[in-house]
C-alpha positions as CSV (number, residue, x, y, z in Angstrom):
1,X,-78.6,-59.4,41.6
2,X,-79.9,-57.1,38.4
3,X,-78.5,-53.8,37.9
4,X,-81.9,-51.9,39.1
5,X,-81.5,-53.6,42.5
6,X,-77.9,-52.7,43.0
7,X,-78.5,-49.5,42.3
8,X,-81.1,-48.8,44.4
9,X,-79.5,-50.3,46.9
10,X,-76.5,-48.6,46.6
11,X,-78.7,-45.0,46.6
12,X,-80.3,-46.4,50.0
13,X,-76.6,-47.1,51.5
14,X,-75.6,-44.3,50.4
15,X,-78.4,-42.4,52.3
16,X,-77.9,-44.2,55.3
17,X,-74.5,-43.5,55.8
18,X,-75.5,-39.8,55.3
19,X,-78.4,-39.5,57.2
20,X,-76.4,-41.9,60.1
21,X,-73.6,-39.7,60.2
22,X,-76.0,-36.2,60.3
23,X,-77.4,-38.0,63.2
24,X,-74.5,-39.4,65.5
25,X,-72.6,-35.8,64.5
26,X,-75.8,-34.2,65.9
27,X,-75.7,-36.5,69.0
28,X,-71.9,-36.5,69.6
29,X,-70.1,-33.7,68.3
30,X,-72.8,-30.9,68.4
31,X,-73.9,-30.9,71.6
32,X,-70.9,-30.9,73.3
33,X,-69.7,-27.8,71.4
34,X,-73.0,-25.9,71.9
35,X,-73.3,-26.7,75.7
36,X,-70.0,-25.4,76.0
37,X,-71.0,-22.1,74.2
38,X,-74.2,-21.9,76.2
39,X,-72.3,-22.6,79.3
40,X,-70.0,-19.6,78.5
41,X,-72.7,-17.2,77.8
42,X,-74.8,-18.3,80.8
43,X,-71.8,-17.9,82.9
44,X,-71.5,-14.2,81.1
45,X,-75.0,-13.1,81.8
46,X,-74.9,-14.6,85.3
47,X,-71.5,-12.3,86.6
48,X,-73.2,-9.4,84.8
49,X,-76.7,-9.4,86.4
50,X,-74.0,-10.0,90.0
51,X,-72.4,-7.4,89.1
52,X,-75.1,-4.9,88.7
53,X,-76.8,-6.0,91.4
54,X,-73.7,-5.3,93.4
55,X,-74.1,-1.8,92.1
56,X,-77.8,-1.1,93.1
57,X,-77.4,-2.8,96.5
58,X,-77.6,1.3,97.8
59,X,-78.6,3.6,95.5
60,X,-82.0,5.6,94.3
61,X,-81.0,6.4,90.6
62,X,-80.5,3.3,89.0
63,X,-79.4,4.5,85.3
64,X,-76.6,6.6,86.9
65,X,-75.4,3.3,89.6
66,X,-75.1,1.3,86.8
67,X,-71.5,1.0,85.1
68,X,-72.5,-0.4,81.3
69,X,-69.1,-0.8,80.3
70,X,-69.8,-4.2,82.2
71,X,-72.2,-5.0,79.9
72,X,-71.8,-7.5,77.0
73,X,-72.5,-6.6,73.6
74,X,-75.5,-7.4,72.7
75,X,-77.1,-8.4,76.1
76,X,-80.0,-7.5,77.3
77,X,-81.0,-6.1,80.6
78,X,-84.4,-4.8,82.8
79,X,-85.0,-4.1,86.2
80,X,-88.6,-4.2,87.5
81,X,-89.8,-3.4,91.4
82,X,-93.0,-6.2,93.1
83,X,-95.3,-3.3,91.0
84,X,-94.0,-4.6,87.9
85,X,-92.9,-1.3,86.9
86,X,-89.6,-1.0,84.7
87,X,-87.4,0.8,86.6
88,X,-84.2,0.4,84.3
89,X,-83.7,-1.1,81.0
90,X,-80.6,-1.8,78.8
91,X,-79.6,-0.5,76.0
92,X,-82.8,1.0,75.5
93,X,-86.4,0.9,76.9
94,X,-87.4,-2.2,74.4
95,X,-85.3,-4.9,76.0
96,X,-88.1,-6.2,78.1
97,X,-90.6,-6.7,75.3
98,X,-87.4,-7.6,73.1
99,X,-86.6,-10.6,75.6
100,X,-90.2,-11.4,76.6
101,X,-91.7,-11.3,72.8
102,X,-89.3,-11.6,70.3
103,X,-89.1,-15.5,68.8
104,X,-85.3,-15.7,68.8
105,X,-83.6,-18.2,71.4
106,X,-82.0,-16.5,74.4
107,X,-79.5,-17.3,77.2
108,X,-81.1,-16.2,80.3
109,X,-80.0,-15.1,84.0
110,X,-82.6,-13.9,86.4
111,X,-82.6,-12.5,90.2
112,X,-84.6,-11.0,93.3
113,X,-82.6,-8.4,95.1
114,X,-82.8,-6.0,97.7
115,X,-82.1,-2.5,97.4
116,X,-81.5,-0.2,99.8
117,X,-82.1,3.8,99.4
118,X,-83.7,6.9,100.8
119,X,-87.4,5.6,100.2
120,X,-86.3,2.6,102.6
121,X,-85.8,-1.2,101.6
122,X,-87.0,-2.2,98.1
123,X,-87.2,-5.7,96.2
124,X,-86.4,-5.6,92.6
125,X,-86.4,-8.3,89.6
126,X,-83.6,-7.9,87.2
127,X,-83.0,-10.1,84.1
128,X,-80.1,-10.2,81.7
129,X,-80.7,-12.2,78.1
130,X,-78.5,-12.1,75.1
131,X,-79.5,-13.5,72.4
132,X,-78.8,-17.0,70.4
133,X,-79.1,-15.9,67.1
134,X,-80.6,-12.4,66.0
135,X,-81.7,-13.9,62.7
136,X,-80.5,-16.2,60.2
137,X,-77.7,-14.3,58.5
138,X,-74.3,-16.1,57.9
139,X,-72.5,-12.7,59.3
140,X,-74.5,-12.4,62.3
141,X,-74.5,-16.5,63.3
142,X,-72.7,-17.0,66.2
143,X,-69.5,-18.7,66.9
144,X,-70.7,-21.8,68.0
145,X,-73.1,-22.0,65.0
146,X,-70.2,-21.4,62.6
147,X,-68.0,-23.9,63.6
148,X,-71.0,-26.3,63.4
149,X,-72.0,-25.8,60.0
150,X,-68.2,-25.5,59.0
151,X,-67.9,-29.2,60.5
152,X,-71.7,-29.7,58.8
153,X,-69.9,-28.9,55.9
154,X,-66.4,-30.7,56.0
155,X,-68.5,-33.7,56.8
156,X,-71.0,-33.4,54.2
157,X,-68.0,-33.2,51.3
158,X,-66.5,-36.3,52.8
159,X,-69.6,-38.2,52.7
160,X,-70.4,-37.0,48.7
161,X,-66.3,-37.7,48.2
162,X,-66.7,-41.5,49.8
163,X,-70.3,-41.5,47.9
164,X,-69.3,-40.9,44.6
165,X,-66.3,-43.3,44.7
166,X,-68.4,-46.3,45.8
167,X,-71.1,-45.0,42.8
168,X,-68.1,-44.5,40.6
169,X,-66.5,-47.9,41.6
170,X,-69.9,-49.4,41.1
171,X,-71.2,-48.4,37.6
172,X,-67.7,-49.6,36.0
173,X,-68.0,-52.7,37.7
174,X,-71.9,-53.4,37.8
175,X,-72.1,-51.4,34.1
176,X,-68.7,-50.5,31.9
177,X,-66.6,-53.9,32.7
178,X,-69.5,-56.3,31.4
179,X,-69.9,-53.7,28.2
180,X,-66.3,-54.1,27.8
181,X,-66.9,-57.7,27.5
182,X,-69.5,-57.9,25.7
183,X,-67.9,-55.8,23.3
184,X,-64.5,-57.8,23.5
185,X,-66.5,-60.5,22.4
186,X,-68.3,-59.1,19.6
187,X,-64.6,-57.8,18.3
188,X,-63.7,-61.1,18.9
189,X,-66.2,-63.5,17.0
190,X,-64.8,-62.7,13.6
191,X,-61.0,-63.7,15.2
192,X,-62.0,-67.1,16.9
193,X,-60.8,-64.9,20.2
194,X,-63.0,-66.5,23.0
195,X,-64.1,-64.3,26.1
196,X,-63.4,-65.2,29.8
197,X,-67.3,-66.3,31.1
198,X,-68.8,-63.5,33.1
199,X,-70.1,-65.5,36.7
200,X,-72.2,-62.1,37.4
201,X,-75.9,-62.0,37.8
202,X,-77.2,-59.1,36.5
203,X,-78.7,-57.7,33.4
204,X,-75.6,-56.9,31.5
205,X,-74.0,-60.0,32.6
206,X,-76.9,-62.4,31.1
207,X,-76.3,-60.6,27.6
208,X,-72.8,-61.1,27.8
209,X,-73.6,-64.8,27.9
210,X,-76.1,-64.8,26.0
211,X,-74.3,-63.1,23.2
212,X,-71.4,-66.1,24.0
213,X,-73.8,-68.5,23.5
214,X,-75.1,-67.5,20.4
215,X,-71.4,-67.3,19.0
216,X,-70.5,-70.3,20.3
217,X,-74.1,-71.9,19.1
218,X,-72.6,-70.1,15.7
219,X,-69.4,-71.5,15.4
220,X,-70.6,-74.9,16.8
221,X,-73.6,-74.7,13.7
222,X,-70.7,-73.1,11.2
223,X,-68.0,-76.1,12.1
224,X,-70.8,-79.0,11.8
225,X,-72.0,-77.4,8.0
226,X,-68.1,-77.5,7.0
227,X,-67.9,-80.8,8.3
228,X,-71.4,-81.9,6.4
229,X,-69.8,-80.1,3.3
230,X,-66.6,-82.6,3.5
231,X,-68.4,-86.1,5.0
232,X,-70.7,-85.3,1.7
233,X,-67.8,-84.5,-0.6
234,X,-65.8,-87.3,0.3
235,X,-68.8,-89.6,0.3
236,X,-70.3,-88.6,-3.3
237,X,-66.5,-88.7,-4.5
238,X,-66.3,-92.6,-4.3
239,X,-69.2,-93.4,-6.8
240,X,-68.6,-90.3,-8.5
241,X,-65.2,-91.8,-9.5
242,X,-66.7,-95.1,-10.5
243,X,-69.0,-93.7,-12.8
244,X,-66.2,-91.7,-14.7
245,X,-64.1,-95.2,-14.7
246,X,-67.2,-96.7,-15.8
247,X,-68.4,-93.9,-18.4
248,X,-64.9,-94.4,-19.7
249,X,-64.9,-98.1,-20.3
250,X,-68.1,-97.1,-21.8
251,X,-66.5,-95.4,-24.5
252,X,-64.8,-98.0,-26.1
253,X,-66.5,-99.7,-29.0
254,X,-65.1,-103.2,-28.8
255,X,-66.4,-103.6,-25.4
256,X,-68.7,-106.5,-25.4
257,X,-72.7,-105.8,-25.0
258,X,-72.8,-107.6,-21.6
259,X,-70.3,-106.0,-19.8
260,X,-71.6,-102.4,-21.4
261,X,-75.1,-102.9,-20.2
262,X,-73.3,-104.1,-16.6
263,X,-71.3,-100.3,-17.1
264,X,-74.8,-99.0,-17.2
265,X,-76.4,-100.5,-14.6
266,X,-73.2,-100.3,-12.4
267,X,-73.6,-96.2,-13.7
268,X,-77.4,-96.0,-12.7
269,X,-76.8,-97.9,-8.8
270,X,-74.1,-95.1,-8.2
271,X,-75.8,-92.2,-9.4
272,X,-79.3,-93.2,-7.1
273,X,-76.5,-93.6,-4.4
274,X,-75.6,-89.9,-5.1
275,X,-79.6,-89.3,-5.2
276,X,-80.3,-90.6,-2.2
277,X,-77.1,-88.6,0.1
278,X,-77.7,-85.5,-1.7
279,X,-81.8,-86.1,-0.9
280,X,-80.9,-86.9,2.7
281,X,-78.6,-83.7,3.0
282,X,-81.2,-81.6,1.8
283,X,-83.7,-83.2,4.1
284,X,-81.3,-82.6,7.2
285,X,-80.7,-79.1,6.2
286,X,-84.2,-77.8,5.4
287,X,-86.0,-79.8,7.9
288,X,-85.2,-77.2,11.1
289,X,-87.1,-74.5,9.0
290,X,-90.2,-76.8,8.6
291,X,-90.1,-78.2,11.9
292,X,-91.5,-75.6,13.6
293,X,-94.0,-75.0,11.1
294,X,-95.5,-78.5,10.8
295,X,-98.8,-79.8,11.4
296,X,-99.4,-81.5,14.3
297,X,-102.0,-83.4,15.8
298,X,-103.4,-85.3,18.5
299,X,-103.2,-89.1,17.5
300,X,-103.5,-92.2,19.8
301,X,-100.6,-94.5,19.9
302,X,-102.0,-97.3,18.7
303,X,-103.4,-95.5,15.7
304,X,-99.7,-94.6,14.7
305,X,-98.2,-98.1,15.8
306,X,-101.0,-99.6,13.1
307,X,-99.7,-97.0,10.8
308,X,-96.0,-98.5,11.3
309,X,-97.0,-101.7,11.0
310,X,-98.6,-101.2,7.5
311,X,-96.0,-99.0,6.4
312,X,-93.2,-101.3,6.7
313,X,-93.9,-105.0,7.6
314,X,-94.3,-106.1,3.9
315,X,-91.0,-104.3,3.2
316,X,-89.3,-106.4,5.9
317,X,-91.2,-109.7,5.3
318,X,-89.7,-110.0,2.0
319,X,-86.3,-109.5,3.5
320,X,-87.0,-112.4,5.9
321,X,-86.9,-109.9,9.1
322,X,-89.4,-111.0,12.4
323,X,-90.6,-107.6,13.2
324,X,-92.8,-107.5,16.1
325,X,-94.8,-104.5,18.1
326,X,-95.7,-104.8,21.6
327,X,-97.7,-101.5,22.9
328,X,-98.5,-101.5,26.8
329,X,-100.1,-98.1,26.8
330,X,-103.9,-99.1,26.6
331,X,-105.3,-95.6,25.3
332,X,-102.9,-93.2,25.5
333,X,-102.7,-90.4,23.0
334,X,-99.9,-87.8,21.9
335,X,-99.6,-84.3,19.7
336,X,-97.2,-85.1,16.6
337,X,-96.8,-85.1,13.1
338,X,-98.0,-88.2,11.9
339,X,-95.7,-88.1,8.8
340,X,-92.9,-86.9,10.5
341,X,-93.2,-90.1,13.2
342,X,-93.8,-92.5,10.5
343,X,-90.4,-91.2,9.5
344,X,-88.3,-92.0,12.7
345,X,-89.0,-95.0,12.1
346,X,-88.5,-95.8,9.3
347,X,-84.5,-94.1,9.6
348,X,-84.3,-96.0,12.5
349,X,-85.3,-99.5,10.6
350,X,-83.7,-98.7,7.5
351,X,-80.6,-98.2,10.0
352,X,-81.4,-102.2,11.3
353,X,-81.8,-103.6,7.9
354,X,-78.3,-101.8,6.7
355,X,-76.3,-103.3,10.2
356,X,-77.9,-106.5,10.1
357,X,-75.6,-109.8,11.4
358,X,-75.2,-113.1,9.7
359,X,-78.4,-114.4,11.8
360,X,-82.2,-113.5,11.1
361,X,-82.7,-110.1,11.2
362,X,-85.1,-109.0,14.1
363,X,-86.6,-105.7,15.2
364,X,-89.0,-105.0,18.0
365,X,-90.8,-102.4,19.2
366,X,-91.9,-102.0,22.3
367,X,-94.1,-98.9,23.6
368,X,-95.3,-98.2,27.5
369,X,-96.0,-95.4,29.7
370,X,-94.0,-93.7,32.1
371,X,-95.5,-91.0,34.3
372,X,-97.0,-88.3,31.7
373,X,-93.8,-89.7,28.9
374,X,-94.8,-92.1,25.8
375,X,-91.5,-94.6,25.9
376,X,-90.9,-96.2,22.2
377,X,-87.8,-98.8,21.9
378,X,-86.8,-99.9,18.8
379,X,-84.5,-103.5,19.3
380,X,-82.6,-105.3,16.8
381,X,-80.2,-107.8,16.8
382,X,-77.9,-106.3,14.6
383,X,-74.2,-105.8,14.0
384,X,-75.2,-102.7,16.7
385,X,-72.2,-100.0,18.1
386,X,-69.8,-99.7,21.2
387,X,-71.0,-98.0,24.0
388,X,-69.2,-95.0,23.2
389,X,-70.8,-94.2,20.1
390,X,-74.5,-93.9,21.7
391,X,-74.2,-90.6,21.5
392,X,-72.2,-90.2,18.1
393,X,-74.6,-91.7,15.8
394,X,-77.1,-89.4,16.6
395,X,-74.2,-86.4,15.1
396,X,-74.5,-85.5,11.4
397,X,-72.8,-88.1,8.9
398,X,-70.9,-89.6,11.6
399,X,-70.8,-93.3,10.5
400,X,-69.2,-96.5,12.5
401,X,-68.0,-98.0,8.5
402,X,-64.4,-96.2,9.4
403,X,-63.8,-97.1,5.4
404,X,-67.3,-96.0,4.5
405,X,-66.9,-98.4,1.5
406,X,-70.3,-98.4,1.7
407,X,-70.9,-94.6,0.9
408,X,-73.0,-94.2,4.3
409,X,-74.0,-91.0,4.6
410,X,-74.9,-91.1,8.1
411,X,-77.7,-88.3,8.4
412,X,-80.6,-90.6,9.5
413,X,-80.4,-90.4,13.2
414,X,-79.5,-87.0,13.1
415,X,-83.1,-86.3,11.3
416,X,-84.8,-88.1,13.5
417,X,-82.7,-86.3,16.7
418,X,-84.2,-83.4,15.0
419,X,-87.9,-84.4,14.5
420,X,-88.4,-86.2,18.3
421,X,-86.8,-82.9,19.6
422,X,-89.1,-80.5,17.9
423,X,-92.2,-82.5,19.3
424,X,-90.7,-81.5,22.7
425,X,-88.9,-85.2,23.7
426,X,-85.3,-86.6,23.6
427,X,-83.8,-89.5,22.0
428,X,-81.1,-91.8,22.5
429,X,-79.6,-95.8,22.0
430,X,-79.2,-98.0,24.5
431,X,-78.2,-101.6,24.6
432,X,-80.2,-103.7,22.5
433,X,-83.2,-106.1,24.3
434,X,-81.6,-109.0,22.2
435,X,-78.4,-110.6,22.6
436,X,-76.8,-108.4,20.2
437,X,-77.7,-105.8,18.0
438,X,-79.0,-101.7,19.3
439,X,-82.1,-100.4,20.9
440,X,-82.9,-96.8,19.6
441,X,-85.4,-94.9,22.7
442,X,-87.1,-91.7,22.1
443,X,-89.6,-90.3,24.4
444,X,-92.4,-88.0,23.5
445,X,-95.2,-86.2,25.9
446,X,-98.5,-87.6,26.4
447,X,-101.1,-85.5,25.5
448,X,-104.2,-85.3,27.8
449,X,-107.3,-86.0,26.4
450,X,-110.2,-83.8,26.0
């Protein structure tokens, strides 16, 4: 999950436990503590309107029948007779329009009673009220209202506490530990240290591996350049020491004409042998940079087949070689580099002609279709390679002459591996069609045709 989503998830978690917990404290815990309260001042206001209408059961002044000192503070009390005329009012003459009018919340009592004086038998209406809340100042909110925001409160700091742990918690591990790594493995390219794989999906976590890939792609790039450096050394050091022994001889001056002009010619084979490897390792090492870069173009296979065969079937007629082409794929058409092709195969029959066996050397080509794929095969019946070197020939300089007497400098396939997968295809050998011998596939995108 990416590091916006796990945030924002974390926020929304976060608010839901909040708002939950406002909400079941608000259901469970409040109201149990505020019916008590209001229970308590209902059953105040209730014994003081009994009470004073215990009082003014027989009397016919009620201000002086009524003993105050029963009364709360801060409750409210009127008497009115059936005319609706106030009669008596507590503590002053506004506690009927005070109770009636004013907005705040009010516990309430209310009762009919009969009164008995010298004008006969009365009914009066008395009501008692004290108040809620007066207004919303923290020194005048009641009890009951104090101890709910102080548990408001207490459970408000225990919620941010829990909250910022978990968001704490989060960030290092969803933020700070994959920067750690990722800056453990910067530290630790120049040292060869490798970093533990992060198996997180996020953001931070992709750069980490990212960045691990590009060292490893790096290192991988920096060990297969050292090991180009030596292959090439090592190869170009064979000849080169022949022609030294050979320049040497040379400098003798009894040294028959014959054998001097076989020194020279000897000299002149080696040094087009140290040509051609220095040529192909400059090819291998520049091509990358031009593949990307080069021309392609929409040509149909059997004008590139036609190419091949005109390239390279006079070349292998005079070295006795039965090379054949066989296309199945009617009128198909793919996007390449004509010269770059044309080059494939000719690495990969230059490859046949230097492993060929003691019998007539064969090559065969074979091209067909497969779904939206262009399939070539190139067969010989060559010397050819153990299974598990199919994928080792295609590495730079690797060479199956273990004594590479033969100063094989092994970067061939490796171009081609190069060229097929810059036109978007793969490559790879096989066992060959013919008893003996290697079949080199690479497969390319058809191109549809407009």
């Amino acid at each position: 999950m990416s590091i916006r989503k796990r945030v924002s998830l974390m926020l929304v978690i976060v608010f839901l436990i909040n708002f939950a917990g406002i909400f079941i404290f608000s259901l469970l815990l409040l109201p149990s503590g505020v019916n008590q309260q209001v229970a308590s001042m209902k059953e105040q206001v209730n014994k003081t309107v009994q009470s004073i209408i215990l009082q003014l059961e027989k009397s016919d002044n009620f201000h002086e029948s009524v003993d105050e000192s029963v009364i709360g503070d801060g409750m409210l009390i009127y008497i009115e007779d059936l005319d609706g005329n106030i009669v008596y009012t507590y503590p002053d003459k506004n506690a009927p329009s005070t109770i009636n009018i004013d907005n705040n919340l009010y516990i309430t009592a209310s009762e009919k009673f009969l009164s008995t004086n010298s004008n006969g038998q009365q009914i009066y209406f008395i009501k008692g009220a004290v108040a809620m809340s007066s207004n919303f100042s923290l020194k005048k909110i009641p009890p009951f209202m104090s101890l709910y925001l102080e548990r408001m409160l207490f459970f408000e700091i225990v919620v941010f506490t829990v909250a910022m742990v978990i968001i704490i918690i989060s960030i290092r591990r969803i933020i700070l530990l994959p920067l750690e790594k990722l800056a453990n493995s910067i530290r630790g390219y120049n040292k060869n240290i490798h970093i533990a794989k992060n198996d997180e999906k996020n953001e931070l976590a992709s750069l980490t591996k990212d960045f691990d890939a590009l060292t490893g792609a790096l290192t991988e790039e920096e060990n297969k350049q050292t090991r180009i450096i030596a292959s090439v050394s090592h190869d170009i050091k064979t000849p080169l020491t022949s022609i030294m022994g050979y320049a040497e001889q040379l400098k003798k001056e009894d040294i028959p004409v014959e054998r001097k002009t076989k020194y020279v010619n000897t000299i002149y084979e080696k040094s087009i042998a140290i040509k051609r490897m220095i040529e192909g390792l400059d090819d291998y090492l520049t091509y990358n940079d031009k593949a990307d870069s080069s021309e392609k173009m929409v040509v149909p296979v059997k004008q590139l087949l036609t190419a091949v065969d005109s390239y390279y079937r006079d070349d292998l007629d005079r070295e006795n070689c039965v090379f054949t082409i066989e296309d199945k794929t009617s009128d198909a058409v793919i996007i390449i580099n004509k010269a770059d092709m044309l080059r494939v195969f000719g690495n990969i029959i230059s490859n046949s002609t230097k492993h060929q066996s003691d019998d007539l050397l064969k090559i065969h080509i074979e091209v067909s279709q497969v779904n939206d794929e262009i399939v070539f095969k190139v067969s010989d019946n060559g010397t050819g390679v153990e299974k598990w070197q199919f994928k080792k020939i295609f590495e730079p300089l690797y060479t199956t002459d273990e004594s590479r007497s033969k100063s094989v400098s092994g970067l061939g396939l490796s171009i081609c591996k190069d060229i097929i997968e810059a036109h978007q295809g793969r490559i790879f050998a096989e066992e060959s069609i013919f008893d003996t011998g290697l079949t080199i596939t690479f497969i390319i995108p058809k191109a549809n045709k407009k």
